[in-house]
N, C-alpha and C positions, 0 to 999 in steps of 0.2 A: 850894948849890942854891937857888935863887928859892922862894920861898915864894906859894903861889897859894891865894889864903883864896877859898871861893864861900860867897856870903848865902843863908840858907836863902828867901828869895824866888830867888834865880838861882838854887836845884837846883832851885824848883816850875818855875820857867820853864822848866827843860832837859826836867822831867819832860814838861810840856806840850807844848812844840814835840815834841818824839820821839813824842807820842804820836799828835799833827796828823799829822807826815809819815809815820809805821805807815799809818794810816788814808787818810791822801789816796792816799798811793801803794800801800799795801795790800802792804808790803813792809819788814817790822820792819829785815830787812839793810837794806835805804836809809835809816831811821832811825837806826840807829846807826852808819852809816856820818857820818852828817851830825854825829851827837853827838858822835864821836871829834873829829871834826875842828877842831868849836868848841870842844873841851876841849886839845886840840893847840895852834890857835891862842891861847888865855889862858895856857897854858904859856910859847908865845912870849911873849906882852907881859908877862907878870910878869921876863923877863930881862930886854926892853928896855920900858919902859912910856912911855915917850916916843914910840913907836912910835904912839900915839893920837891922836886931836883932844883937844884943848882943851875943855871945854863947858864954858861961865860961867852959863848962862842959867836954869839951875833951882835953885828958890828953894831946896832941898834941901840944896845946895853942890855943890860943882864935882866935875865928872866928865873922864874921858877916855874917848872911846869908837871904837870899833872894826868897821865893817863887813863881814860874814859871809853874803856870798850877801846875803837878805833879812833877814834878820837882825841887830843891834846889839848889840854886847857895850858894857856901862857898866861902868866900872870907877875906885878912886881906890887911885893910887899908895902903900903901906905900905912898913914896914921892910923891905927885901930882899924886895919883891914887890908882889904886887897885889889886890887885895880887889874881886872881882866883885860888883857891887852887882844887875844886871839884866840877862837877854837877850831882845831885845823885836823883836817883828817890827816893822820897819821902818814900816807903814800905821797902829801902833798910835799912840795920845794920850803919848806920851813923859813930857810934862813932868808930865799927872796920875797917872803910873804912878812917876816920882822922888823 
């Protein structure tokens, strides 16, 4: 089985977004429905992680990343898996958050 590592900055991120969409939509089920679904999908890409973009651009090192709704999973390719670095909403400073 794929090995799927999350950075304890991607749990605070998951912790956060889940807590955003509780409160925006005021509907903890719609939050966890969304959080399933972004931990489903890094499931997926830890089988196939080619499945990503490419990112060269941050001075941090190279990522591959993944669009979720509004959302972007960051991740770098490990042994028999994937190592989530960040899940970032898409309007935020990317490269100061890398």
């Amino acid at each position: 089985m794929p090995r799927l590592e999350i950075s304890p900055r991607a749990e605070e991120d998951l912790i956060e977004i889940g807590t955003y969409i509780a409160t925006s939509s005021g509907s903890r089920e719609t939050a966890e429905r969304f959080l399933r679904k972004v931990v489903a999908m890094c499931e997926r890409l830890a089988r196939n992680p080619a499945m990503g973009q490419l990112r060269t651009e941050f001075a941090t090192g190279q990522y591959r990343s993944f669009s979720i709704g509004r959302y972007v999973v960051y991740f770098q390719p490990v042994v028999d898996g994937i190592r989530v670095a960040r899940i970032l909403h898409g309007a935020r400073d990317h490269e100061a958050l890398l």
